[in-house]
C-alpha positions as CSV (number, residue, x, y, z in Angstrom):
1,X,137.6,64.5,79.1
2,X,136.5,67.3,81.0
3,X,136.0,70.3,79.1
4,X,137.4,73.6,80.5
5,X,135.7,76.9,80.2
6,X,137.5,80.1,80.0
7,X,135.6,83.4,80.1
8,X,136.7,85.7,77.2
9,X,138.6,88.8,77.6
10,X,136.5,92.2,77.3
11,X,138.5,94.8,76.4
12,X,137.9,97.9,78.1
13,X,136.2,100.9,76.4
14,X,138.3,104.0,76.2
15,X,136.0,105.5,78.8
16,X,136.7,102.8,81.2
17,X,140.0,103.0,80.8
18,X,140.0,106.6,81.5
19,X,137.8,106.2,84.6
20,X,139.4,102.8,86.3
21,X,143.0,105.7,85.8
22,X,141.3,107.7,87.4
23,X,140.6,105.7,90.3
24,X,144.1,104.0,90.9
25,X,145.8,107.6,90.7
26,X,143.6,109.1,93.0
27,X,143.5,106.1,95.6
28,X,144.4,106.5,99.6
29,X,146.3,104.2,101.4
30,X,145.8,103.4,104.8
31,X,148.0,102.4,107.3
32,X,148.0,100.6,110.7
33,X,150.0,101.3,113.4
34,X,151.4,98.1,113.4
35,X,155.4,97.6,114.7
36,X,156.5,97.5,110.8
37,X,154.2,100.6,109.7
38,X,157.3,102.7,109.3
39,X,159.5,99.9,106.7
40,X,156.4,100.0,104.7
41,X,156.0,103.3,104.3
42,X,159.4,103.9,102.3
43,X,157.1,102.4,99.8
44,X,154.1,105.0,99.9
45,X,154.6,106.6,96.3
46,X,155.3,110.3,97.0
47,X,152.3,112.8,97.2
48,X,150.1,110.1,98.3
49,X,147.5,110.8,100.6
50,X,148.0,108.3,103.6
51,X,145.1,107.3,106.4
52,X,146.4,106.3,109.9
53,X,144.1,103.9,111.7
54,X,143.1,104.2,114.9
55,X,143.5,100.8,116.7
56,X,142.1,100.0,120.0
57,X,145.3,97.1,120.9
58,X,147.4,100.3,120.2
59,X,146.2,103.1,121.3
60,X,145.0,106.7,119.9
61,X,149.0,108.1,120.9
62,X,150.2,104.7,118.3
63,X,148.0,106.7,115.6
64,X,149.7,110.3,115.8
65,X,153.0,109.0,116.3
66,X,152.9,107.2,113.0
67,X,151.6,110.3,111.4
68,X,154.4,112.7,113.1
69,X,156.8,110.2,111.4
70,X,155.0,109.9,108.1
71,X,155.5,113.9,107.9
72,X,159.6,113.3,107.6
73,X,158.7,111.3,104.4
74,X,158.6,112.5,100.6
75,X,155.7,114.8,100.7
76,X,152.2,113.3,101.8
77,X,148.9,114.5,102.9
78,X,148.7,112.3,106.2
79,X,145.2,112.0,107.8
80,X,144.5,110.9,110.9
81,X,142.0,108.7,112.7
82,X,140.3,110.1,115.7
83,X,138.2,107.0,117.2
84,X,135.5,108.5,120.0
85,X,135.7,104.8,122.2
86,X,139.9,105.8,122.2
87,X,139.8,109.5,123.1
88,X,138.9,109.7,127.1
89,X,138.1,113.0,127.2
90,X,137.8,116.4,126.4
91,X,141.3,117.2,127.8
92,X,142.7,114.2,125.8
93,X,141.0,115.5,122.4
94,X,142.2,119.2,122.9
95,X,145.9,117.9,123.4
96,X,145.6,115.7,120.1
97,X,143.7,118.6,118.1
98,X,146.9,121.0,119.3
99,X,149.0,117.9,118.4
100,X,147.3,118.1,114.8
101,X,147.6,121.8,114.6
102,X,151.3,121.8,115.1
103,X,151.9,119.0,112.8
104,X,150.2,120.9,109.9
105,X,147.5,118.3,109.4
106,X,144.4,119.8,107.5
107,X,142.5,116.4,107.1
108,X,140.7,114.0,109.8
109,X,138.7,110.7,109.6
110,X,136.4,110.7,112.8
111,X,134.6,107.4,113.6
112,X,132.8,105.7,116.6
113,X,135.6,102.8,116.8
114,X,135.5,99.7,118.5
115,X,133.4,100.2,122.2
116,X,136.1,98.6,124.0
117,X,137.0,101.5,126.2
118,X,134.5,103.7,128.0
119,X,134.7,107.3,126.9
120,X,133.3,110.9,127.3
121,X,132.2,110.3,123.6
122,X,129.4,107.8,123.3
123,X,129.8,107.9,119.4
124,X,131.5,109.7,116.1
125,X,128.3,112.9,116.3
126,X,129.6,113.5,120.3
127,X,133.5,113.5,119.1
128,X,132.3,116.1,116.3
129,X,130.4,117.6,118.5
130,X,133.1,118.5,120.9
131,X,135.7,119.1,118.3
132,X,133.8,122.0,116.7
133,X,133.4,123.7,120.9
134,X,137.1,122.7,121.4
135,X,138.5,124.1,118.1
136,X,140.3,121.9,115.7
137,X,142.9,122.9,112.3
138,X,140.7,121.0,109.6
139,X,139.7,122.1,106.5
140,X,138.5,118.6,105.7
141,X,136.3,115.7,108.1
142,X,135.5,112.5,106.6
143,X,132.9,110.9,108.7
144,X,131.6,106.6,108.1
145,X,128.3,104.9,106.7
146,X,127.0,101.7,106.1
147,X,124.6,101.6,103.3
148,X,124.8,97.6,103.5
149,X,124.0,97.9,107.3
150,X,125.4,97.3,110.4
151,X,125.1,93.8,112.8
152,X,124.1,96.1,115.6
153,X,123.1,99.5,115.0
154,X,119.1,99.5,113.3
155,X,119.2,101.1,110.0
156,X,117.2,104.4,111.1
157,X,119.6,104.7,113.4
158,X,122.8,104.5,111.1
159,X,120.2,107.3,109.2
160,X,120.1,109.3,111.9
161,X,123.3,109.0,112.9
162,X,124.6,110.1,109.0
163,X,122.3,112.9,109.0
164,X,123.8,114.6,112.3
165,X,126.9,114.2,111.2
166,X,126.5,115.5,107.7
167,X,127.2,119.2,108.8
168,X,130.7,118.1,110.0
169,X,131.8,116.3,107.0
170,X,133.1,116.9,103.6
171,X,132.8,113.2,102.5
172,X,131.9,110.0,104.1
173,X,134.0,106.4,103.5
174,X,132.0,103.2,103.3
175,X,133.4,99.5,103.5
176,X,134.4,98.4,100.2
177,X,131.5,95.1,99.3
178,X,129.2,98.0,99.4
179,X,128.0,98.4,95.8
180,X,126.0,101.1,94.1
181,X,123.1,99.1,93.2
182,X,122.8,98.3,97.2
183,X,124.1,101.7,98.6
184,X,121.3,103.4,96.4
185,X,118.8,101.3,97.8
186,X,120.0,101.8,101.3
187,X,120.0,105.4,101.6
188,X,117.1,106.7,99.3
189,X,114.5,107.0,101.9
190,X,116.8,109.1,103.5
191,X,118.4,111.0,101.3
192,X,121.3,113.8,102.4
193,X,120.5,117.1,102.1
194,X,123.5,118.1,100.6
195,X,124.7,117.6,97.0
196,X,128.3,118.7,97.7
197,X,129.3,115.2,99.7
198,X,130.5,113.0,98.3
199,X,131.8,109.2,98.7
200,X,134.7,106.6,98.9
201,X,134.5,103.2,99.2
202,X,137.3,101.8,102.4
203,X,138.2,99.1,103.9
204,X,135.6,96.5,105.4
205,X,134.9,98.2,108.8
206,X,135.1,95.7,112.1
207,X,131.3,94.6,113.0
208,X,131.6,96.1,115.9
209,X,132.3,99.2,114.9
210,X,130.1,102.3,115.9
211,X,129.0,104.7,113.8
């Protein structure tokens, strides 16, 4: 008779408790502009602070329109995704930055995104770049890194690449199987300069993504 093996509970400490709280009250949800993004919504728990993802089978226009609808909700802090590989050019990015400004929004995500479409904006550093010449309303940037790696960007240059865009940025989002243990290792030899960013762990970003 097979014998079945259970791993025993651990009760948490009251320090873990305190933290994992922490955590789950200060999460962010993100959202995809998918054709039932608005009927899920009515479930976002008010005050929540709510990403919009930029999706290339949709279209950068798909993003702000979910996040003009999301602003008719219970109150939320709603933060769009500005993709460089979705934004054609300056002209395009000055109407969407205006488009931000009138809508209140204070926070942005800015990342490469999916190099599906050619653009005036080779990567996330050219979109910043160009948003701080054009002008933009936010008080807060979150920018991307890969301290597991990337399939197709070298690791110096996903480095690089954090370094430039550190000055933009008040806090950079990672995919979610990094771990601290690997995300130490991975950016030690090139550590930030400044103390004040900070990091959240996100959802697993597409290998194809850009930095």
């Amino acid at each position: 008779m097979a014998t079945m093996l259970r791993r025993k509970k651990r009760t948490l400490t009251d320090l873990e408790q305190t933290a994992l709280r922490a955590l789950v009250e200060a999460a962010k949800y993100e959202i995809i502009p998918l054709k039932n993004a608005r009927d899920q919504a009515a479930f976002l728990p008010p005050g929540s602070v709510v990403t919009v993802t930029a999706s290339p089978s949709h279209g950068i226009d798909a993003t702000f329109d979910l996040c003009e609808y999301l602003t008719t909700l219970d109150p939320l802090t709603v933060v769009p995704h500005l993709s460089a590989h979705m934004i054609a050019d300056r002209a395009k990015l000055a109407d969407l930055l205006a488009r931000a400004k009138d809508l209140g929004f204070t926070k942005a995500f800015v990342i490469g995104g999916d190099p599906a479409e050619q653009t005036d904006f080779a990567d996330a550093y050219a979109l910043l770049t160009a948003m701080e010449e054009v002008g933009h309303p936010f008080a807060e940037i979150g920018i991307g890194a890969y301290p597991d790696g990337h399939v197709d960007i070298p690791r110096d240059v996903l480095a690089k690449a954090l370094h430039d865009k550190e000055r933009f940025a008040g806090y950079m989002a990672t995919q979610m199987c990094s771990t601290r243990a690997r995300s130490g290792r991975g950016w030690r030899p090139h550590a930030l300069t400044a103390s004040r960013f900070r990091c959240t762990s996100g959802s697993p970003a597409s290998p194809t993504s850009r930095s």
